[in-house]
Structures are given as structure tokens and as C-alpha cells.
KENUZA-299979 format. One line per field, with one value per residue (C-alpha): residue in one letter; x, y, z; chain; residue number from 1. Coordinates in Angstrom, 2 decimals, padded with zeros to 5 digits. Example, Ala and Ser with C-alpha at 12.3 -4.5 7.8 and 13.67 -1.06 7.14 Angstrom:
BEGIN
type [a, s]
u [012.30, 013.67]
v [-004.50, -001.06]
w [007.80, 007.14]
mol [A, A]
seq [1, 2]
END
This chain:
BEGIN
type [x, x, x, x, x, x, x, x, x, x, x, x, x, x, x, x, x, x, x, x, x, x, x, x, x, x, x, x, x, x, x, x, x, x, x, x, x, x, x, x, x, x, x, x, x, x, x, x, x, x, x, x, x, x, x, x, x, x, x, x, x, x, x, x, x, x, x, x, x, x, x, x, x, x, x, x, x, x, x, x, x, x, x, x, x, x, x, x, x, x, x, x, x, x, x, x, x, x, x, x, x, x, x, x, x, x, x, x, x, x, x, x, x, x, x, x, x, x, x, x, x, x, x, x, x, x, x, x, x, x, x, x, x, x, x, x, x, x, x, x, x, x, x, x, x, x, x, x, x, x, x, x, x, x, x, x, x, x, x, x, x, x, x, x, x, x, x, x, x, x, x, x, x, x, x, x, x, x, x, x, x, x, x, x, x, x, x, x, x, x, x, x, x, x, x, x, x, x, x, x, x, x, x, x, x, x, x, x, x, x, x, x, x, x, x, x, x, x, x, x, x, x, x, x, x, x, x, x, x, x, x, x, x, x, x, x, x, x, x, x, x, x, x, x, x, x, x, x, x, x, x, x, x, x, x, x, x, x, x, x, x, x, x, x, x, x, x, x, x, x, x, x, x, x, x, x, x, x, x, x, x, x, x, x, x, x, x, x, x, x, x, x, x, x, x, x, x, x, x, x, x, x, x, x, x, x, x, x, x, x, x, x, x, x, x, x, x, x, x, x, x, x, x, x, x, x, x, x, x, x, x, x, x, x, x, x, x, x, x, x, x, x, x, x, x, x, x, x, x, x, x, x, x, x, x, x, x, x, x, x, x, x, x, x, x, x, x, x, x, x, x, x, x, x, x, x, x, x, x, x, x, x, x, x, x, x, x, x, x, x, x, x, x, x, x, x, x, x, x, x, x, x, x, x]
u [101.89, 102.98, 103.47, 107.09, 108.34, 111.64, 110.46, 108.83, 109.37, 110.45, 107.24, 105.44, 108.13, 106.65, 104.48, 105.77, 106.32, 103.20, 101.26, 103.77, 103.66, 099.72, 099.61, 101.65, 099.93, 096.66, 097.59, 097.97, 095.18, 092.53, 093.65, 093.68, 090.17, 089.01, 090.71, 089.36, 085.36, 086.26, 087.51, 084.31, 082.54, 084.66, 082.87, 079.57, 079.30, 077.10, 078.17, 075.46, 076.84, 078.73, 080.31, 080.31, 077.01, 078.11, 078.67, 082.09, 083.80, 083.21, 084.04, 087.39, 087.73, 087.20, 089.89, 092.49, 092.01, 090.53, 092.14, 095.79, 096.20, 095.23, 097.35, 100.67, 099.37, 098.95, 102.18, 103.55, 102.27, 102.55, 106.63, 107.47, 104.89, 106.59, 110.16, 108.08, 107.21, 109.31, 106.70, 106.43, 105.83, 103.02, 103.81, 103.52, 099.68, 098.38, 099.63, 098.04, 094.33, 095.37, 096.03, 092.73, 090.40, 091.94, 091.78, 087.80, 087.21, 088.35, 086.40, 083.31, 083.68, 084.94, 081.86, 079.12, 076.49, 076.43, 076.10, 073.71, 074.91, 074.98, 077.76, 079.95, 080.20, 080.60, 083.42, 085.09, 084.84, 086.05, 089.85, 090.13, 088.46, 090.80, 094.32, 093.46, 093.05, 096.42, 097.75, 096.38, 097.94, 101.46, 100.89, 099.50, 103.22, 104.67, 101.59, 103.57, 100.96, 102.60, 102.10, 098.55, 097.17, 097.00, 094.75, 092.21, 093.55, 092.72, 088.97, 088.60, 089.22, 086.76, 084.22, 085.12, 085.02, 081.32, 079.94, 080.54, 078.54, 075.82, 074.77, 075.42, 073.07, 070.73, 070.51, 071.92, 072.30, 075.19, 077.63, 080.02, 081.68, 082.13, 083.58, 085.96, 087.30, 088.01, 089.78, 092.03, 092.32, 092.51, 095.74, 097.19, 097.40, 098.87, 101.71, 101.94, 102.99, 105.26, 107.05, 108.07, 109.83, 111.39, 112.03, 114.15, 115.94, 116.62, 117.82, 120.11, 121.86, 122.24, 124.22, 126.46, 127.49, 128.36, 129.63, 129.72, 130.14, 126.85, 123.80, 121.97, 118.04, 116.52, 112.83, 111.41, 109.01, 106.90, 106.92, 105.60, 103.07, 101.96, 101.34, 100.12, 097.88, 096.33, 096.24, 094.41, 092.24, 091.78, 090.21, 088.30, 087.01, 085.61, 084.18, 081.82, 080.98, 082.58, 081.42, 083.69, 084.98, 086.38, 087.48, 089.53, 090.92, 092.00, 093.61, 095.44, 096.72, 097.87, 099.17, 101.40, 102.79, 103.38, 105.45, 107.62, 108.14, 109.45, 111.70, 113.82, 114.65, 117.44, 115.82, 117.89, 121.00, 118.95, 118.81, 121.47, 119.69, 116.06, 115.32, 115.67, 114.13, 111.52, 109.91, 110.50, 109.14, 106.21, 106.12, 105.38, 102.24, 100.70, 101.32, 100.04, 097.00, 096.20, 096.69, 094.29, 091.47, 091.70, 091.34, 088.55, 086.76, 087.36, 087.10, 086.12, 089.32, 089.81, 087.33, 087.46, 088.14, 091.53, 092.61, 092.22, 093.59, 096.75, 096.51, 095.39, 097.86, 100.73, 100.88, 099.63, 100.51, 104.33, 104.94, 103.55, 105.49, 108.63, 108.16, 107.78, 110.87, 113.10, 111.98, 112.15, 116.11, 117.13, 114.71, 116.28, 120.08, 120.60, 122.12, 119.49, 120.24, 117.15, 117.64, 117.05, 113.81, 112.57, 113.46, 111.95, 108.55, 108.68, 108.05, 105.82, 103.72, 104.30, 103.25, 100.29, 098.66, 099.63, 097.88, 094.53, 094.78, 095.64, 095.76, 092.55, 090.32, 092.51, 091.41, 088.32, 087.60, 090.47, 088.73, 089.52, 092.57, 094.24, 092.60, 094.27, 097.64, 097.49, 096.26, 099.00, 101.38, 099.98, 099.91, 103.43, 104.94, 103.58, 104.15, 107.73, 107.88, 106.15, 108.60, 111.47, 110.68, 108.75, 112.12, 113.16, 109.69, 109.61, 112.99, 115.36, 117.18, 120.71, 122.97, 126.48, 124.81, 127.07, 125.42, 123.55]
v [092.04, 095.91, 097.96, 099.23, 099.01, 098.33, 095.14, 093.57, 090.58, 091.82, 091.06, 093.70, 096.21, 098.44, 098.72, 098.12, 094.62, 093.14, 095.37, 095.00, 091.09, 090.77, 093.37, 091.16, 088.05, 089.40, 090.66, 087.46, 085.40, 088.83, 088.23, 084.08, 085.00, 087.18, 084.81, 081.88, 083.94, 084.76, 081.43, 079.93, 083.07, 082.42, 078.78, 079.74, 077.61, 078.56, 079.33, 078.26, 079.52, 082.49, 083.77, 087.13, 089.13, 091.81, 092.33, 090.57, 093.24, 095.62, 093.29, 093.17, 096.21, 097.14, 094.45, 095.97, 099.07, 098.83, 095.59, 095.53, 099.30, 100.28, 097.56, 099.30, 102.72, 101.50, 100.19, 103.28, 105.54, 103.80, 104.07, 106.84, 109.28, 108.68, 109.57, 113.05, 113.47, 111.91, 110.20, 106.65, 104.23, 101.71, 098.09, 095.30, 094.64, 098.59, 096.97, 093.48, 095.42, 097.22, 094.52, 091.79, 095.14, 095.13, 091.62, 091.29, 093.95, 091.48, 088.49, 089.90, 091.36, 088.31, 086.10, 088.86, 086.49, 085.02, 087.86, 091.39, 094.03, 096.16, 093.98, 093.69, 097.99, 097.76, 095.52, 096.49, 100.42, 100.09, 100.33, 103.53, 105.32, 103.77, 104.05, 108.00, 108.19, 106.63, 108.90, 112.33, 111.35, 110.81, 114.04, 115.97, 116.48, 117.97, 119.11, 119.97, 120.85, 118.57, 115.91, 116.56, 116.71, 113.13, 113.02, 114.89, 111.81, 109.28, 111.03, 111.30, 106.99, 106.89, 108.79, 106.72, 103.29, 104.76, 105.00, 101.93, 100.16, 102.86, 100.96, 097.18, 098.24, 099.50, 102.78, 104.50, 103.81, 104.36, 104.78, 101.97, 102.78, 106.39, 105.34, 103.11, 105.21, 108.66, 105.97, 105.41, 108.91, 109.82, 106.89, 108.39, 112.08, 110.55, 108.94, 112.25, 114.28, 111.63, 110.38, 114.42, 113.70, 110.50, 109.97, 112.85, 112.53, 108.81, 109.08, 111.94, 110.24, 107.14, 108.86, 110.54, 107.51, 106.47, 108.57, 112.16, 113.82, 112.81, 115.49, 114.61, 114.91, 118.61, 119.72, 123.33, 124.30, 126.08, 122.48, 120.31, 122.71, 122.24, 118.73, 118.05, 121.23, 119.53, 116.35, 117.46, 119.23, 115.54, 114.69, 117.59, 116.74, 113.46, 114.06, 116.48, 115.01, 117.63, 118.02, 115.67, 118.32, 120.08, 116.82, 116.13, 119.41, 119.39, 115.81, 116.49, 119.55, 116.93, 114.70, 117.35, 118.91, 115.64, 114.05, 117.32, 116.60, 113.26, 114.58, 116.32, 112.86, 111.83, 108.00, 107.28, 107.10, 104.67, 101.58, 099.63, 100.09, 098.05, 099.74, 102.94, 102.23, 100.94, 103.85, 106.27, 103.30, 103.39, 107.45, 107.50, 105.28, 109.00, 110.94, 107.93, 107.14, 111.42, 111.59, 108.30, 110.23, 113.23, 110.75, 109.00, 112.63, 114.40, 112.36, 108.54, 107.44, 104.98, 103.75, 105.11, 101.76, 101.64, 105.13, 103.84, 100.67, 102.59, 103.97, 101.36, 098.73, 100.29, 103.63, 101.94, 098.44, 099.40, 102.60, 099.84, 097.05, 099.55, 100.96, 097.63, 095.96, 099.45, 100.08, 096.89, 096.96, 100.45, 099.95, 095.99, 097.27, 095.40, 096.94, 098.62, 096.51, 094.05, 090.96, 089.62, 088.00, 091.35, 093.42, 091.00, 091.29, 095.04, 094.32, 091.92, 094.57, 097.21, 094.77, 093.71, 098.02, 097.60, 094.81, 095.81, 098.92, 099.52, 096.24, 094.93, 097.62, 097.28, 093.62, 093.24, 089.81, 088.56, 089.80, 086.73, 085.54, 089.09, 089.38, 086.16, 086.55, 090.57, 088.93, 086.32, 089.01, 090.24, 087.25, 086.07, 089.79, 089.58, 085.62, 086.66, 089.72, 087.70, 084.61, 086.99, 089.29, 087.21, 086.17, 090.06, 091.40, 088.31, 088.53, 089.73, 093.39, 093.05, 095.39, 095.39, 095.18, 097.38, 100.61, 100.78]
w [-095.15, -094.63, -097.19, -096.89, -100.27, -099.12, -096.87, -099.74, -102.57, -105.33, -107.61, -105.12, -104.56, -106.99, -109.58, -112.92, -111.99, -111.67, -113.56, -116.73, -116.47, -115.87, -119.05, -121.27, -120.03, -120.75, -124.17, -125.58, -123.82, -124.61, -128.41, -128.03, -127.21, -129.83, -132.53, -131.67, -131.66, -134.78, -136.14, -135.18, -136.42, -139.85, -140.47, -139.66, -135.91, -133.04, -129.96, -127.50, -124.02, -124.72, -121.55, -122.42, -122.76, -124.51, -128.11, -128.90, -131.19, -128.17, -125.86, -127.86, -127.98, -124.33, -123.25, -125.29, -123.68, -120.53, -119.39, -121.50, -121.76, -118.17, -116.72, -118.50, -117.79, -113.80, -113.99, -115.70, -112.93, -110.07, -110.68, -112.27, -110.28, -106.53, -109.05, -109.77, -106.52, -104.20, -102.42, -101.39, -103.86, -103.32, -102.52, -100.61, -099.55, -101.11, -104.41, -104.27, -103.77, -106.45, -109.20, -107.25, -108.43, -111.85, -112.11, -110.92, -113.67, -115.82, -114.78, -114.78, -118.25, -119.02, -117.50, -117.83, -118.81, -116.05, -113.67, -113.60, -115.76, -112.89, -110.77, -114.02, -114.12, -110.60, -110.88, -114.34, -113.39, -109.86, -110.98, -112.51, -109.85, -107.70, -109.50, -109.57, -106.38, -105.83, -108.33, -107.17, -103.17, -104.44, -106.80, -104.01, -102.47, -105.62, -108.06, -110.56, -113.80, -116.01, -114.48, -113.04, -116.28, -116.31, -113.69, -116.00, -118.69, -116.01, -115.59, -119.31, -119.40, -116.43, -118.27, -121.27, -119.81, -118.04, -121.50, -122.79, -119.27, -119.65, -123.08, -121.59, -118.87, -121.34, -120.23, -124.02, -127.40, -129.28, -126.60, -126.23, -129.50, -128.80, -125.21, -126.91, -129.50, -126.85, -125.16, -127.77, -128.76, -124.70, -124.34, -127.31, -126.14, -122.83, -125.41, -127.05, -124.01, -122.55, -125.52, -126.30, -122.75, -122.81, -126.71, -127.30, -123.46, -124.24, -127.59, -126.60, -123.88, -125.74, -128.49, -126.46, -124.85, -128.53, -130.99, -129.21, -132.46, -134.32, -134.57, -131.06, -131.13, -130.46, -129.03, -129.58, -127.52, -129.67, -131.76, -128.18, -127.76, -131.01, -131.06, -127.92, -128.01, -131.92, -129.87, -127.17, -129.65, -131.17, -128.20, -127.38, -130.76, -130.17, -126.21, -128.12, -131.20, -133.09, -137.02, -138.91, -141.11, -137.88, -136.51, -139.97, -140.39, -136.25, -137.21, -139.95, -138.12, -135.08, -137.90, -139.25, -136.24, -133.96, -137.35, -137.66, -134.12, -134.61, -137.19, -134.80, -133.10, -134.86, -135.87, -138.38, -135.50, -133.24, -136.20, -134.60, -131.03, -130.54, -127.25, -128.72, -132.40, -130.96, -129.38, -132.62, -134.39, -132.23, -132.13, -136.14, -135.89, -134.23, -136.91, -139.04, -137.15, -137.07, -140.58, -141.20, -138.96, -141.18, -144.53, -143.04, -141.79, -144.42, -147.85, -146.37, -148.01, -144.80, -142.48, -139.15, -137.76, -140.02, -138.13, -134.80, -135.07, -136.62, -133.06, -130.86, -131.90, -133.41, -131.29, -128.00, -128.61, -129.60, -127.85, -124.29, -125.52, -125.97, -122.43, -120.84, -122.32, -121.29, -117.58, -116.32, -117.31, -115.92, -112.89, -112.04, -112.81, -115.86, -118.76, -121.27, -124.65, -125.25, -126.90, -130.28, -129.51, -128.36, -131.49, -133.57, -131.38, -131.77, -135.45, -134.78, -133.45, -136.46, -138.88, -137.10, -136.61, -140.55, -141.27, -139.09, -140.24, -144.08, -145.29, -144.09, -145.48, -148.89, -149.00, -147.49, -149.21, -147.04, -143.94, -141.84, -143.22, -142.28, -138.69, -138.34, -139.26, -137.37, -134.60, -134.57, -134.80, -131.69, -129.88, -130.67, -130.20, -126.47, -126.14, -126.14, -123.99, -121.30, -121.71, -121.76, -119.01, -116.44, -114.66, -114.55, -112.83, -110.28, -109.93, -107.89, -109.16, -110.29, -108.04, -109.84, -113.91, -115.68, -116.97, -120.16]
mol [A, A, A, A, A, A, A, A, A, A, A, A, A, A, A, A, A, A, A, A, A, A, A, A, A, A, A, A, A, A, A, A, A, A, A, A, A, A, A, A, A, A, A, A, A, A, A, A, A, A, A, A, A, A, A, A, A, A, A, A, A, A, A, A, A, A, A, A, A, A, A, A, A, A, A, A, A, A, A, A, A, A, A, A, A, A, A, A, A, A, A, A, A, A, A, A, A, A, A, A, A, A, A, A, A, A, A, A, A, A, A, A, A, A, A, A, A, A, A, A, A, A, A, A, A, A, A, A, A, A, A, A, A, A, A, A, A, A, A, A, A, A, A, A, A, A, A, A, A, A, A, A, A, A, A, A, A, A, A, A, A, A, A, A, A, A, A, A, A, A, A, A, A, A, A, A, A, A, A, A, A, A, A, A, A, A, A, A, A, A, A, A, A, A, A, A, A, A, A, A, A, A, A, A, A, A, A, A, A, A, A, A, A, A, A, A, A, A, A, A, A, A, A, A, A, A, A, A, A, A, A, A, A, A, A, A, A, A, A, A, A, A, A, A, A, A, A, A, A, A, A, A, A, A, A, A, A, A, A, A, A, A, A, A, A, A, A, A, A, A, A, A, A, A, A, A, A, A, A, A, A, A, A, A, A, A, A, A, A, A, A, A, A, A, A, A, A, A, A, A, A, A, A, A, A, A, A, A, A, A, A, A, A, A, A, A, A, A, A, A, A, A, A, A, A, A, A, A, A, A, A, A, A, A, A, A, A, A, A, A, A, A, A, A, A, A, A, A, A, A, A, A, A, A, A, A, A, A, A, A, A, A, A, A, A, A, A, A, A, A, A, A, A, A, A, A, A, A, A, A, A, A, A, A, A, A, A, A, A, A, A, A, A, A, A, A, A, A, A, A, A, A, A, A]
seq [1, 2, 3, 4, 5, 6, 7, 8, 9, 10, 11, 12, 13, 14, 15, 16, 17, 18, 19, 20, 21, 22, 23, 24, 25, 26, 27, 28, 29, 30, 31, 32, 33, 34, 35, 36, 37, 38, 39, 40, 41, 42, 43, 44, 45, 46, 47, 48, 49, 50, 51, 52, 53, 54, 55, 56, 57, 58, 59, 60, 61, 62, 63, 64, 65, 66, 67, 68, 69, 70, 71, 72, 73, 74, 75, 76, 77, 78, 79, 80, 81, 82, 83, 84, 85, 86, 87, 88, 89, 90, 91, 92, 93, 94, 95, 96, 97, 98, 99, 100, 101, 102, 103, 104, 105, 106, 107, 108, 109, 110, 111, 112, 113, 114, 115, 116, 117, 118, 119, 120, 121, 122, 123, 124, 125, 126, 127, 128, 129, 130, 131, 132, 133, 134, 135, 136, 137, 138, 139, 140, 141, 142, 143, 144, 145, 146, 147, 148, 149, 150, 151, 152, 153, 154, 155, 156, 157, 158, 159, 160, 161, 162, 163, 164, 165, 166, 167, 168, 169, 170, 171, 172, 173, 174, 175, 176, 177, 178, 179, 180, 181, 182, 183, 184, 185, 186, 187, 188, 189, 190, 191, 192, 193, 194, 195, 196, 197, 198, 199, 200, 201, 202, 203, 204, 205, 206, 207, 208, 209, 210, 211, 212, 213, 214, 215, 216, 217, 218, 219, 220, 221, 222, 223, 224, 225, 226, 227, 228, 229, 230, 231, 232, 233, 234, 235, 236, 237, 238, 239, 240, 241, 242, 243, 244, 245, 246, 247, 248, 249, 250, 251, 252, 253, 254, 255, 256, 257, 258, 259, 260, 261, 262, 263, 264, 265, 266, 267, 268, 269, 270, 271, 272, 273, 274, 275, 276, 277, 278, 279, 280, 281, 282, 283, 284, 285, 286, 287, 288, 289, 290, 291, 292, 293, 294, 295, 296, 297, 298, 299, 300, 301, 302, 303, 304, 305, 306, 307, 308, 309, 310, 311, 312, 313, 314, 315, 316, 317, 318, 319, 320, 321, 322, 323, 324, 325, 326, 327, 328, 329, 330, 331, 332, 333, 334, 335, 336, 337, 338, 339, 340, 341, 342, 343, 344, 345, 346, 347, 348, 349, 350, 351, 352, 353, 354, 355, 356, 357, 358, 359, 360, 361, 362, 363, 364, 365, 366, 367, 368, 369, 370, 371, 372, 373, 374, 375, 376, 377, 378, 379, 380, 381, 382, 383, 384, 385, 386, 387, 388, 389, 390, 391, 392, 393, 394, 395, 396, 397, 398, 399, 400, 401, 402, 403, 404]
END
């Protein structure tokens, strides 16, 4: 197998394709997972040869973002950073390695009772290393600093994902939870920067395909600085254990800035367009998620564990699933309209982040009953992207689709 992308099946002629499906696959059998721990958790049975060695909740945790969220983020990069560059895009046999040492990762988290600590960190933190690697070669031709700075991102989940093995091989306490929460804020920063490009762009050129005359969406740049610079400052927050005051007060200010910024978008004309509603939809669980860090920093009105599932699944979950219905269109030639099936998983996805989040910690005598249905949500919202959009990343690219 060579690698020319252009000499290649489809499913391996770049990356969204089988880094988007594996994503969505994994989604739903990650959550089947963690439901059915939890049902058995629920009435009280024993399970006597757990696979996993690991606390579960972390294990959760560290599935959704190291195994789901770093398969979308792969596939994200791996296209749209040879479009930034102009260099060649990786396919063919370059890819395959690619997706085996993401998929090991995930078997020996998966089956880490059954093997040393040692070989599963080996094996899960492999990938990252790896995908930056990939990243900083294709980046090398045109460095361009906004688009380098998520190779610092991709070091930050490296450093992230690092913590949470140090404490599974006993070698610190405390760590797996911190590693797992600056991943969360880390994927959301990337999400802040790249939804101020696309959001905005998308929404623009949409309308003016429409109705030329209606208010089109504006960006100030004073306004992007601001939230990605409070967002950043989120993070910065968390990789040094920041006082909580500070970390409330910089929240708030990221909550604040990055929903003026959405404000600007012009929303309300995107309701009778999915692909586009989906990704303001998405957008607003930032500003949500922010604003429930600051409440839980500054006055414990919300646990932490509400604010970052606010971000986790509704920011990350929807802003993925909205990227991963939308490219695979435009990049395969097909017109960029999703189908019903796929709006209705988009708020599938909302309700679940509201759920987990608010509702959860509002109710906590409901605890399983609510993890349930959330995690349904989940399951079913996914269930249908990967039903829907398995035939268009195996399948062959539609030359003459009208444009959308």
C-alpha cells in the first residue's frame, strides 16, 4: 500500500474519514459501556472480573476524551492542516498506522487488568505523541502562528493524558482528575479559536446565498482576542492550580466575552438550517459551561463536575458531532443540508450536557435515572450519525452534487 492520497480507497484518502467514523462508533459503544457499569452499579451486583483496572468514572472519563475526542480532533487535523499548508495529506498506509495506534490505546485501556500498567501508558499515550508529529511536518511548510498554536494544544493533551497514567501507575496522587478536567478545558479553548473562524465564515456565506438583504454575522477583533485570550487564561488557570477565586473571576470573564461573541453571529437567521444551528447551538454551551466554572469557584452554587460536563458533552460533544455531519458533505461533493435524523441528534446531544449537567445536580435523588436517560441521549444522538454517515466516509465522493 503507498501512500499517494490520490491512489487510494476512499475510506483512506484522508483523514476525516476514518477517524470521524471510528469517533462516532466509539461514542456510543464508550457510553454502552459506562451505562451498563452503572446499571449494575445501580442494583447493588458485583462485578468479579472487571476488565478495566482503573477506577471506572475515570476510566469514563478518559474515553470520552482521550479516545472519542482525539479521534475527531485527528480527523479534524489531518484534513484541514495540508488545506493550511498546502502540503500532502496523509493516506493510504501513513493513515492506517495512524488509526492501529489509536485503536491499541484503546484496547489496553480498555483491558488494563489484564496487562502491566506500564504497557497500557505505553500504548494509550503513544497516539498523541504521534498525531503531533504529523501535525508539526505538514505545518512546517507554512508555520503560520495561528495555526501552530495547536501544536502547544496538542502538548497540553499530552501532558494531560500523562497525568492521568502517572496515578494508574502509582507514581501520584490526585492526578487523573486534574489531567482530565485541563483536557476538557484544553479541547474547549481549541473550539474557542476555531469556531470564531468557521462559525461566523459559515453562517455568512450561507445567508448570502439566501436572502442577501438580512444583517450577515460580524467579528471584531478586539472581541476574538478577548475570548480566546480569557479562555486561554481558563486554562492557564487550571495547569497551575490557580486559587479558585482567580480561577472564577478569569471564568466568568471567558463566560462574558466568548457569549458577546456569539451574539454577533446572527443565530436567530440559521433556525431553518440544522448544519448551521447546530454549531451556534453548540457555541453557547462555552459561554454556559465558563459561566458554570465561575458559580462553582466562586460561590459552590454548581459542582465542578456540572461545569465541565456543560463543556464536555454539550460544547465538545455538539460542536464534534456538528463538525462531523458538515465536512464530510462539502469534502465528498454532496450538498451541505443534513437530514432530519441528524437535526434531531443534534438535540439529542443538547439535552443530554443539560441533563448531566444542571439537572442532575438539581435532583440528585434521581442520580441514576438521569445518567440513564443523558446517557441514552448520547448513545442514540451518535447511533444515528454513524448509521447515517458510514456510507458517505466509506464511500465513494460525489463529483457532480450540486453546491450547498
Amino acid at each position: 500500500m503507498n501512500n499517494d492520497p490520490d491512489d487510494q480507497t476512499p475510506f483512506l484518502s484522508i483523514g476525516f474519514r476514518p477517524f470521524f467514523l471510528a469517533a462516532g462508533v466509539y461514542a456510543v459503544l464508550a457510553m454502552l459501556a459506562w451505562i451498563a457499569w452503572l446499571a449494575l452499579h445501580s442494583v447493588n451486583a458485583l462485578v468479579l472480573s472487571p476488565t478495566i483496572s482503573v477506577p471506572a468514572h475515570l476510566w469514563h472519563g478518559h474515553e470520552i476524551m482521550f479516545g472519542y475526542a482525539v479521534a475527531v480532533i485527528s480527523g479534524f487535523m489531518l484534513t484541514a492542516v495540508p488545506g493550511w499548508t498546502g502540503a500532502r495529506r496523509v493516506a493510504g498506509l501513513a493513515l492506517v498506522v495512524l488509526l492501529t495506534v489509536w485503536f491499541a490505546g484503546r484496547i489496553g485501556v480498555w483491558f488494563s487488568a489484564f496487562l502491566p500498567a506500564a504497557v497500557v501508558a505505553v500504548l494509550d499515550m503513544a497516539f498523541l505523541p504521534l498525531l503531533a508529529g504529523t501535525v508539526a511536518l505538514a505545518l512546517i511548510k507554512r508555520p503560520a502562528p495561528q495555526n501552530v498554536i495547536f501544536l502547544a494544544l496538542l502538548t497540553v493533551l499530552i501532558v494531560a493524558n500523562g497525568a492521568v497514567h502517572l496515578e494508574w501507575l502509582g507514581l501520584s496522587e490526585n492526578t487523573a482528575s486534574w489531567g482530565l478536567a485541563v483536557a476538557v478545558i484544553d479541547t474547549t479553548l481549541m473550539i474557542v479559536i476555531l469556531g470564531g473562524r468557521i462559525i461566523p465564515s459559515f453562517t455568512r456565506n450561507a445567508l448570502l446565498r439566501r436572502d442577501s438583504w438580512q444583517p450577515l454575522p460580524q467579528t471584531f477583533s478586539l472581541l476574538d482576542k478577548a475570548s480566546i485570550a480569557s479562555a486561554a487564561a481558563v486554562l492557564l488557570c487550571y495547569l497551575v492550580s490557580a486559587p479558585g477565586l482567580v480561577t472564577g473571576i478569569v471564568a466568568a470573564a471567558a463566560a462574558v466575552a466568548n457569549l458577546a461573541r456569539l451574539s454577533f453571529w446572527c443565530w436567530r437567521s440559521t433556525l431553518g438550517q440544522p448544519i448551521l444551528w447546530s454549531l451556534h447551538l453548540a457555541y453557547l454551551w462555552i459561554p454556559a459551561g465558563y459561566a458554570a466554572l465561575a458559580a462553582a469557584f466562586l460561590g459552590d452554587w454548581l459542582p465542578h463536575s456540572a461545569a465541565l460536563h456543560f463543556l464536555a458533552v454539550g460544547a465538545i460533544g455538539g460542536m464534534t458531532l456538528a463538525m462531523m455531519t458538515r465536512a464530510p458533505l462539502g469534502h465528498t461533493g454532496r450538498p451541505l443540508v443534513v437530514v432530519l435524523p441528524i437535526a434531531v441528534s443534534y438535540l439529542f446531544i443538547a439535552l443530554a450536557a443539560l441533563l448531566r449537567g444542571l439537572v442532575l445536580d438539581t435532583f440528585p435523588a434521581s442520580y441514576f435515572s438521569i445518567v440513564f436517560i443523558a446517557g441514552g441521549l448520547w448513545i442514540a444522538g451518535f447511533a444515528i450519525y454513524v448509521f447515517v454517515y458510514a456510507p458517505i466516509l466509506t464511500g465513494p465522493s460525489v463529483k457532480d452534487a450540486p453546491a450547498g
